[in-house]
C-alpha positions as CSV (number, residue, x, y, z in Angstrom):
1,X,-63.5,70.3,-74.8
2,X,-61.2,67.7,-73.1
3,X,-57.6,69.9,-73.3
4,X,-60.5,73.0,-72.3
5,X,-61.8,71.7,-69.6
6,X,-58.3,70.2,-67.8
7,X,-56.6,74.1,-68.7
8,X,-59.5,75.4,-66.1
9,X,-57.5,76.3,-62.9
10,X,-60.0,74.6,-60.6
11,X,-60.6,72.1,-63.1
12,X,-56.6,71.6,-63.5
13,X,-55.4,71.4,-59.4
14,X,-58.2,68.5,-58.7
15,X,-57.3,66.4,-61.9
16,X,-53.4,67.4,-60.9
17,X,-54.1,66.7,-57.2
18,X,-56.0,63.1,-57.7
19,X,-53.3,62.1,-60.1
20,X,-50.3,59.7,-59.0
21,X,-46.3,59.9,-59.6
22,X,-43.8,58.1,-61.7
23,X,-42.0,55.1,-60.2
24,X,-41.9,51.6,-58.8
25,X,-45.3,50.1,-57.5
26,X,-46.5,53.7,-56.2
27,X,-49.4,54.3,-58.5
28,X,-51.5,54.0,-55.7
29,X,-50.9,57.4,-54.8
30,X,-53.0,58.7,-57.2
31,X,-57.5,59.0,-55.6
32,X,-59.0,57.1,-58.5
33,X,-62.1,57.3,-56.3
34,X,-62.6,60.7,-55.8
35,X,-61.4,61.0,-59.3
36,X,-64.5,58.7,-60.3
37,X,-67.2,59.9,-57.9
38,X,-66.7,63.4,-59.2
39,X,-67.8,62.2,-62.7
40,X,-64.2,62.2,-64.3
41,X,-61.7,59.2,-65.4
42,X,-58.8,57.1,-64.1
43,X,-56.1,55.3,-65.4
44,X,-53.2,53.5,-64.6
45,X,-50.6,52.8,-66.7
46,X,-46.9,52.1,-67.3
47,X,-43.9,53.4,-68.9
48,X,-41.1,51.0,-70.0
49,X,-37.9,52.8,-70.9
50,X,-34.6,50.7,-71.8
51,X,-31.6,51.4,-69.5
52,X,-27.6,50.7,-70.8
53,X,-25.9,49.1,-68.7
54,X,-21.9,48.3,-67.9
55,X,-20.1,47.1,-70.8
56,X,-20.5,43.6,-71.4
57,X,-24.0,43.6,-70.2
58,X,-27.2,43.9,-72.5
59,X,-29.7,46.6,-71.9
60,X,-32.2,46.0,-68.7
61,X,-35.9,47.6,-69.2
62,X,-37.3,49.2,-66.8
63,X,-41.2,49.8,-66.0
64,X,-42.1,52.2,-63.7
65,X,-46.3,52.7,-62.8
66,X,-48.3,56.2,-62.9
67,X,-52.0,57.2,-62.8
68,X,-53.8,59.8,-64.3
69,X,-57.3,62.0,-63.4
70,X,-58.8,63.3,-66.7
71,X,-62.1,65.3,-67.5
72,X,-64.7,62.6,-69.0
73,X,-64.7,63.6,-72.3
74,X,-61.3,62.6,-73.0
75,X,-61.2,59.5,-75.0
76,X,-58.5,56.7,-74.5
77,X,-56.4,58.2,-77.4
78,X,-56.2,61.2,-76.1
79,X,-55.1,60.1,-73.0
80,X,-52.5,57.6,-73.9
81,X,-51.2,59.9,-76.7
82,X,-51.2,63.0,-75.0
83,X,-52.0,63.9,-71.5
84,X,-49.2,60.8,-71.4
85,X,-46.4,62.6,-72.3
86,X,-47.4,65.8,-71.3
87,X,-47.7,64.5,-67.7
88,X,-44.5,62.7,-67.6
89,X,-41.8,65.1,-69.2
90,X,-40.6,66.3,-66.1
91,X,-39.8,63.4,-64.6
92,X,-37.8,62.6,-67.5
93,X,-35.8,65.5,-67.6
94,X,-37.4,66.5,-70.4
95,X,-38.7,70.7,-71.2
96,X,-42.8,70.1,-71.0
97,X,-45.6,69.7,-68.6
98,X,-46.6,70.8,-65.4
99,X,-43.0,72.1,-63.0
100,X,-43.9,70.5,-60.0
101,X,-46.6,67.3,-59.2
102,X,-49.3,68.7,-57.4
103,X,-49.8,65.4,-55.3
104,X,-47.1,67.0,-52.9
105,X,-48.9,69.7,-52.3
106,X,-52.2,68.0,-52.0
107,X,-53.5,69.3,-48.6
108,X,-52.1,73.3,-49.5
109,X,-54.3,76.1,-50.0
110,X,-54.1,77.3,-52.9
111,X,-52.0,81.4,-53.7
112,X,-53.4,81.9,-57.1
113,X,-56.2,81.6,-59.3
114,X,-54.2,81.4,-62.7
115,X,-51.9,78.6,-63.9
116,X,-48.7,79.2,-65.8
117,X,-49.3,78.7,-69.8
118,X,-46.5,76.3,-70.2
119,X,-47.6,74.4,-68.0
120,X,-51.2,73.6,-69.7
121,X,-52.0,70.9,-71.9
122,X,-53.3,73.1,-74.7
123,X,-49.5,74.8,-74.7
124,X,-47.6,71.7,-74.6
125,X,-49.9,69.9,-78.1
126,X,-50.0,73.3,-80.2
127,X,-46.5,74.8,-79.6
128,X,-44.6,72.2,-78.3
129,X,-45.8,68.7,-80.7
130,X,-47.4,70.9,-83.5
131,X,-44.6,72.8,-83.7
132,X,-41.7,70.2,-84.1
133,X,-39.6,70.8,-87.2
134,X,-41.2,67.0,-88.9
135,X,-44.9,67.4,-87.5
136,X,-46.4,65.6,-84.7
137,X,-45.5,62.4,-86.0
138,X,-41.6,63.3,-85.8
139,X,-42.2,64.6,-82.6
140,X,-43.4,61.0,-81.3
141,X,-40.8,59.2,-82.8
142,X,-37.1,61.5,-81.5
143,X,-39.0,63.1,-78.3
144,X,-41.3,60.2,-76.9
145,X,-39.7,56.7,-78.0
146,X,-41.3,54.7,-75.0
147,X,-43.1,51.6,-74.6
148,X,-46.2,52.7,-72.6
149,X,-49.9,50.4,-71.3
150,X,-52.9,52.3,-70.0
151,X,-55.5,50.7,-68.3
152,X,-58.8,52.5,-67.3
153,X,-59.7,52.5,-64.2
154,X,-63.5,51.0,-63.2
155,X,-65.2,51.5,-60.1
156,X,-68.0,48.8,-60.5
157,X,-67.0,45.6,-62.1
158,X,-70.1,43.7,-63.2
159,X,-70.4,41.9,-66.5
160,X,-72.8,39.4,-68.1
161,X,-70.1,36.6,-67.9
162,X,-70.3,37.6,-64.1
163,X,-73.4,36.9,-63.3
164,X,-73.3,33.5,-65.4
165,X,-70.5,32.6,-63.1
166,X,-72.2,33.4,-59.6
167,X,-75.3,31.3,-61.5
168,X,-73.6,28.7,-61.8
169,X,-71.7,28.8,-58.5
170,X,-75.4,28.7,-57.0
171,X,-76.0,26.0,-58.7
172,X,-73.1,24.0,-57.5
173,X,-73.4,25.2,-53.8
174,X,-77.5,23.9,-54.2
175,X,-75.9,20.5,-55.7
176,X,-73.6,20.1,-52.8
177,X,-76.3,20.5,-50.1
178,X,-78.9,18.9,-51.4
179,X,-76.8,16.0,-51.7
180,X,-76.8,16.6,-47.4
181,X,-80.1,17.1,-46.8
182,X,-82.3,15.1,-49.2
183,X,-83.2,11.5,-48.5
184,X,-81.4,8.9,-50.9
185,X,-84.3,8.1,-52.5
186,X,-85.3,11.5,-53.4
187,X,-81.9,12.9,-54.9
188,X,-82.1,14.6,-58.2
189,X,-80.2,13.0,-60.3
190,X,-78.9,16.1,-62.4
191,X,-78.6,18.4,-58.9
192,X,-76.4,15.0,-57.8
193,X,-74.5,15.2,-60.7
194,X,-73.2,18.4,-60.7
195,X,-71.6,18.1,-57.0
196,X,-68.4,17.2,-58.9
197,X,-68.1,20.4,-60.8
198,X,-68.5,22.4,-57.7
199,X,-65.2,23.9,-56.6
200,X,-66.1,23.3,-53.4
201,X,-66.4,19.5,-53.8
202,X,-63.3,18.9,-52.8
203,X,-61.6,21.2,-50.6
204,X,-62.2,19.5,-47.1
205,X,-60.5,16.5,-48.7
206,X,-57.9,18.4,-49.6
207,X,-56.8,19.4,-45.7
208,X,-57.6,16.2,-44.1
209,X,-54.8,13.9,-43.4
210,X,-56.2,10.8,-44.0
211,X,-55.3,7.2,-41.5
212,X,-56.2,3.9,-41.8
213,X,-54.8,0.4,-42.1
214,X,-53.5,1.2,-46.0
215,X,-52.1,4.3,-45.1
216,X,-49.7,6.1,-43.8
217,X,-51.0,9.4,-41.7
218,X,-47.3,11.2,-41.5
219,X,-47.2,11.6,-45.7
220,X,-50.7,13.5,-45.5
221,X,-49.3,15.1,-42.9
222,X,-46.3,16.0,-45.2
223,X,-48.4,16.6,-48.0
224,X,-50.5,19.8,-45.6
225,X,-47.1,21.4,-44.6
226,X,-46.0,21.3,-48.3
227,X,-49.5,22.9,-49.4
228,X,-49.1,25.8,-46.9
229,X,-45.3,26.4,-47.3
230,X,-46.5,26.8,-51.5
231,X,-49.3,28.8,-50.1
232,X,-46.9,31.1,-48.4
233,X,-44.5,31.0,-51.3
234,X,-47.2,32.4,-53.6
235,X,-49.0,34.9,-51.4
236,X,-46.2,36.6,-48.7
237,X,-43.1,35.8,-50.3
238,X,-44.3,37.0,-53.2
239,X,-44.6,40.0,-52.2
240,X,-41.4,41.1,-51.4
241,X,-40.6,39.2,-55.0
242,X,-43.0,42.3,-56.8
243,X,-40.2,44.9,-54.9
244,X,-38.5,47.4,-57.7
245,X,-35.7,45.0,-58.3
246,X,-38.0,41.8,-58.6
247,X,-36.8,38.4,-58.0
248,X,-33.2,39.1,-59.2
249,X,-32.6,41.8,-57.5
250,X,-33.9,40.6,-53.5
251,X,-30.8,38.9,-53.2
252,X,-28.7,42.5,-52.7
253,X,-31.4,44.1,-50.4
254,X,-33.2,41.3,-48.6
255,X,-30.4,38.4,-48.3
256,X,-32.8,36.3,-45.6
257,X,-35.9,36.7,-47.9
258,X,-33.5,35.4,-51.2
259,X,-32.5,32.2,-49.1
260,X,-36.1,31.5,-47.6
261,X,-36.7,31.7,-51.4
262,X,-34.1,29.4,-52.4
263,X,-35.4,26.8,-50.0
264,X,-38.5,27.2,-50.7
265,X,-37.8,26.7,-54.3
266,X,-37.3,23.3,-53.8
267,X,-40.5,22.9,-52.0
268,X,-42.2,21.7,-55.6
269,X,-40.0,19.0,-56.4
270,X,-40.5,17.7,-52.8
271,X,-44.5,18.1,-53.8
272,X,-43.7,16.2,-56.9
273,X,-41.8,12.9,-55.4
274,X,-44.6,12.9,-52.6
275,X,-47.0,12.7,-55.1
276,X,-45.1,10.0,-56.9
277,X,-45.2,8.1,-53.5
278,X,-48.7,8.3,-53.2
279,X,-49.8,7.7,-56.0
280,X,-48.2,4.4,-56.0
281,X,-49.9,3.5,-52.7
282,X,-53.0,4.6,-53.8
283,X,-53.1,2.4,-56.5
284,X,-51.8,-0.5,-54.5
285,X,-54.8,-0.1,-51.9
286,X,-57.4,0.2,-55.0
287,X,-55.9,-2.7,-56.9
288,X,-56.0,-4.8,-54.2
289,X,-59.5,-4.3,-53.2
290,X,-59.8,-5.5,-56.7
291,X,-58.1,-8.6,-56.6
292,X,-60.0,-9.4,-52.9
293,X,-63.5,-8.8,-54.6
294,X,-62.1,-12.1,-57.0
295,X,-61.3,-9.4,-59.9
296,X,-58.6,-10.7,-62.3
297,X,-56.4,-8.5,-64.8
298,X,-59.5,-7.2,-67.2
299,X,-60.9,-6.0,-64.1
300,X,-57.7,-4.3,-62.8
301,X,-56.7,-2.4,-65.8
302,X,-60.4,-1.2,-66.2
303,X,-60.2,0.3,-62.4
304,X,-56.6,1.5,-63.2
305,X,-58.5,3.6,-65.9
306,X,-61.2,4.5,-63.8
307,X,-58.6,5.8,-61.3
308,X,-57.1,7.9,-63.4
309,X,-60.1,9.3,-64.9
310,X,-61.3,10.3,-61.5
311,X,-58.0,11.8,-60.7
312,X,-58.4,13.8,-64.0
313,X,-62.0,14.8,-63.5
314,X,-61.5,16.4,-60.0
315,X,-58.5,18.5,-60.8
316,X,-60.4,19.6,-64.5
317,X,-63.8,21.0,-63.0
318,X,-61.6,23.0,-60.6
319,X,-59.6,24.0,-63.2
320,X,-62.3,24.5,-65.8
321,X,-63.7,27.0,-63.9
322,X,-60.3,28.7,-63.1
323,X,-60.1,28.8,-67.3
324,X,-63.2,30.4,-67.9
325,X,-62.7,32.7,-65.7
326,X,-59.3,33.4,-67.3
327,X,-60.1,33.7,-70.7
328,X,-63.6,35.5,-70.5
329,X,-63.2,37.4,-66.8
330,X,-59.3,38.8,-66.6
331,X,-59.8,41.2,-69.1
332,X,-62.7,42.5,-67.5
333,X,-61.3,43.4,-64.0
334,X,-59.7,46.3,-63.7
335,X,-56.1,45.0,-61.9
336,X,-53.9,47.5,-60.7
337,X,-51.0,46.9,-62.9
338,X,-48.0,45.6,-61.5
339,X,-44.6,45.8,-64.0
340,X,-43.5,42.3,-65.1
341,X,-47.3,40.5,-63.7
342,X,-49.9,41.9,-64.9
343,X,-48.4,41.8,-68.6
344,X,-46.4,38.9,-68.3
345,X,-49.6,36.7,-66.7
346,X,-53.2,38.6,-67.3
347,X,-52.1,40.2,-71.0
348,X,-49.5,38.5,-72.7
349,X,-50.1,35.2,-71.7
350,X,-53.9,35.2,-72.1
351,X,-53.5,36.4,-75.8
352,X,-51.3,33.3,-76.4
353,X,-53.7,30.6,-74.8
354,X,-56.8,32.6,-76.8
355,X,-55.9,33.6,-79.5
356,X,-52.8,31.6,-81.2
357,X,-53.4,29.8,-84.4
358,X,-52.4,26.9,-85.1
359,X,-48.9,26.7,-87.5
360,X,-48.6,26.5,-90.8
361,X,-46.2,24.0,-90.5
362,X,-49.0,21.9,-88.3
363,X,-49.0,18.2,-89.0
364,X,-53.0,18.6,-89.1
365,X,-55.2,20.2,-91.7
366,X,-55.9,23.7,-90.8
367,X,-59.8,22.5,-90.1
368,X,-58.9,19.7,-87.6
369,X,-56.5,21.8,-85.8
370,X,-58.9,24.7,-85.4
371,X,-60.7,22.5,-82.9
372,X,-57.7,21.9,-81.0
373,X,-57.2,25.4,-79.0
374,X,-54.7,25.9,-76.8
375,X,-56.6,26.0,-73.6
376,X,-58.2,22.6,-74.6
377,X,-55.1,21.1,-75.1
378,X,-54.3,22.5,-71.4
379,X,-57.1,21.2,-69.7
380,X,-56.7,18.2,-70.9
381,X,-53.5,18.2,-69.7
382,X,-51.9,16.8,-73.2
383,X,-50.8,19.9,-74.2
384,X,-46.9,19.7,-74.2
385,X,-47.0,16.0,-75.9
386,X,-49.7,16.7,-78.6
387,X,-48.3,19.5,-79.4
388,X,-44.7,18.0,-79.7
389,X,-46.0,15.3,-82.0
390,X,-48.6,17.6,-84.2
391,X,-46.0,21.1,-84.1
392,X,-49.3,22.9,-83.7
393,X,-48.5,25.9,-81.4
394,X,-45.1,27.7,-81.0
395,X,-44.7,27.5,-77.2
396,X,-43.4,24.4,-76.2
397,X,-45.6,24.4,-72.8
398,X,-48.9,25.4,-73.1
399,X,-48.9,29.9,-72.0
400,X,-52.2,29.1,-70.4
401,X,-51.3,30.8,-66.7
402,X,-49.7,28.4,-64.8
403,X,-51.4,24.8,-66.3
404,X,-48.3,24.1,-67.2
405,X,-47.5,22.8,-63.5
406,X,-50.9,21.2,-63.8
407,X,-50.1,19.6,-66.5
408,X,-47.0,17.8,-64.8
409,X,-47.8,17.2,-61.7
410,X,-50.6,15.2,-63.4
411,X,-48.2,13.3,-66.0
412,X,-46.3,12.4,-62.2
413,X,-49.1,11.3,-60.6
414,X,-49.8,8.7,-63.6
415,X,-46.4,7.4,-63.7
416,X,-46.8,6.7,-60.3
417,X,-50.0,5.3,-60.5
418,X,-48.3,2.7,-63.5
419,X,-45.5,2.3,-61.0
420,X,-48.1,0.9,-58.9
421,X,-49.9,-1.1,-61.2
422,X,-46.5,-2.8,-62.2
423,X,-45.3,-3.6,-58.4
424,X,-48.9,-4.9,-57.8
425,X,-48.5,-7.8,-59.9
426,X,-44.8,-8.2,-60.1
427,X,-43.3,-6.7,-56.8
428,X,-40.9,-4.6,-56.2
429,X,-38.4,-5.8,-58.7
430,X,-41.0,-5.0,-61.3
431,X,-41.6,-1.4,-60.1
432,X,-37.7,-0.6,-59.5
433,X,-37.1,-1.9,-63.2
434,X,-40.4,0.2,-64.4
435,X,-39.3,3.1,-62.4
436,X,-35.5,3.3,-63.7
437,X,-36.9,2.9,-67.7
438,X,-39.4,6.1,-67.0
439,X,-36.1,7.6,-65.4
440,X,-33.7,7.0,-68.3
441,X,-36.7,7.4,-71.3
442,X,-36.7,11.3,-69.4
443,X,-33.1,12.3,-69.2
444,X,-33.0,10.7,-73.1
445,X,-35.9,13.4,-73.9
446,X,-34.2,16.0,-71.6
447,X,-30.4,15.9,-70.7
448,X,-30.5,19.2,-69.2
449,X,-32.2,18.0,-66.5
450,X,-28.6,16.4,-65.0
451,X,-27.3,19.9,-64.9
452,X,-30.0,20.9,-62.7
């Protein structure tokens, strides 16, 4: 019924017409919703082929996008095993499927009523894949040896999970104002309570640049021209980064875009030693409102904890919620695949952090480490050092999305926190000699990092 129903002329211009072309980041051209609204299915997908290259040089892979517009009784199989190949022969030089997209001649009328045989579907699986010399299966292996991903194309995008999270987003939002509007003595304690999961707890503090007699107004005012240069880093300059050459190729076609990168590129560490800086000040101004309340050391290293469990708890509920959303949501959405990003972050990635198991080789038994996932480890931000102690995952940095950076940035923050700590009660001396062990006890871990 599905090969039947595509082979019908009218049937086989629309599904032709509404389908996109082979090549970099152009599967848009494809109508995935008239495809939809006229009861059939889209999909998107990707073909990777493996180029040679000069002598001397290994092979590069290429992945180049398409889209298809199918009758809705054609499974998945069916699709990604035949109306595939049969689509894309042509533009692989190869003898099979249709002579000539019909998206470039979208808005023609139309001469003829009949379609050439070879150029139906029902030609192409029963005289030119039955017919191969080893079967269909030979056929596969010598005529279509390509890496391909499909991805099915959904119109409405509402799951169960999905209404969980806009619950609970409700929730938080109703936290956060009735902490505005009701009287102190009337707060619900459990409405109160969950104002510091709310994601948007936090986000005025985050753009205010903060004065007073312990600080110093031009670092926050560093810090907000660092957050929007990463901000523009990760959302316009990545743009031209997605291009068909990607990141190692923008140097040859956009020279001023590869040096705004470069610069750019250094825009993180300069994040990371500003943090270092206040961090330390923060922890001078908290430990000495300590010691003026008549604290003595007890006292201090219990609001050193404190300080950084708070810093911990208001970076994990943010990032708690980015988590779930990662590991139960991404799947879900239908993303318009991009070569190299989608698979590298929303596919690849996200089976590593869900679903590794722990090594063999683990220094744990198999039950204790089955309650140590990988995106635990992550939000925790121990990840890298438990699992360099306990060999429990492969990666060496945890693959879940980017917590990696998380993950630092935090360990930075606390070294400059313990910086702090030191040079409160023994100066500077103290926090120079701290500073230059946490220094050498790095490059001892990593050398590499003097060739950087």
């Amino acid at each position: 019924e599905c090969l039947d129903t595509y082979d019908t002329p009218e049937n086989f211009r629309f599904f032709r017409r509404h389908s996109g072309l082979l090549g970099h980041d152009i599967a848009h051209v494809g109508n995935p919703d008239v495809c939809t609204a006229a009861g059939h299915s889209f999909f998107w997908g990707m073909l990777v082929f493996r180029l040679e290259q000069a002598p001397g040089y290994p092979p590069r892979d290429v992945g180049l996008e398409f889209s298809l517009c199918v009758p809705k009784s054609c499974s998945f199989s069916v699709v990604e095993t035949i109306f595939v190949p049969y689509t894309l022969g042509r533009y692989l030089g190869l003898d099979w499927g249709p002579e000539t997209p019909e998206v470039m001649s979208r808005w023609n009328v139309d001469k003829a009523n009949t379609i050439p045989v070879e150029d139906m579907v029902n030609h192409f699986v029963h005289k030119i894949v039955a017919k191969h010399p080893k079967g269909p299966g030979g056929w596969y292996q010598q005529e279509w040896p390509y890496r391909q991903k499909l991805w099915q194309y959904q119109p409405n995008f509402w799951t169960r999970q999905a209404g969980m999270c806009l619950q609970m987003a409700s929730w938080f939002g109703l936290g956060a104002q009735h902490d505005k509007a009701a009287p102190n003595g009337s707060r619900s304690s459990w409405l109160y309570g969950l104002r510091t999961f709310a994601p948007q707890r936090h986000i005025h503090d985050l753009w205010v640049a903060r004065s007073g007699a312990e600080e110093l107004p031009q670092l926050h005012v560093l810090r907000l021209i660092l957050q929007l240069l990463v901000t523009f880093q990760h959302t316009i300059l990545l743009v031209d980064w997605l291009g068909g050459s990607g990141f190692a190729g923008i140097e040859s076609f956009q020279p001023i875009t590869s040096q705004v990168s470069k610069v750019l590129g250094r825009v993180n560490h300069t994040f990371a030693c500003l943090s270092v800086v206040l961090s330390i000040r923060s922890m001078g101004g908290t430990l000495r409102a300590v010691r003026a309340a008549g604290g003595g050391l007890a006292r201090s290293v219990l609001t050193a904890t404190t300080w950084t469990m708070r810093r911990w708890l208001r970076q994990a509920c943010h990032l708690a919620f980015w988590m779930f959303f990662y590991i139960h949501l991404a799947r879900e959405i239908p993303w318009k695949p991009f070569p190299n990003f989608t698979l590298i972050w929303y596919q690849d990635r996200l089976d590593v952090c869900r679903d590794s198991e722990p090594l063999p080789s683990a220094r744990l038994p198999k039950e204790v480490a089955a309650y140590l996932p990988m995106w635990l480890l992550s939000l925790l931000f121990v990840y890298e050092p438990v699992n360099q102690l306990l060999n429990l995952y492969r990666p060496a940095v945890t693959a879940c999305h980017n917590m990696q950076i998380f993950e630092s940035l935090f360990a930075v923050s606390v070294v400059g926190a313990g910086i702090g700590f030191v040079r409160h009660f023994s100066g500077n001396a103290g926090a120079v000699c701290i500073g230059i062990l946490v220094t050498a006890f790095c490059l001892w871990l990593e050398p590499e990092l003097l060739c950087e």
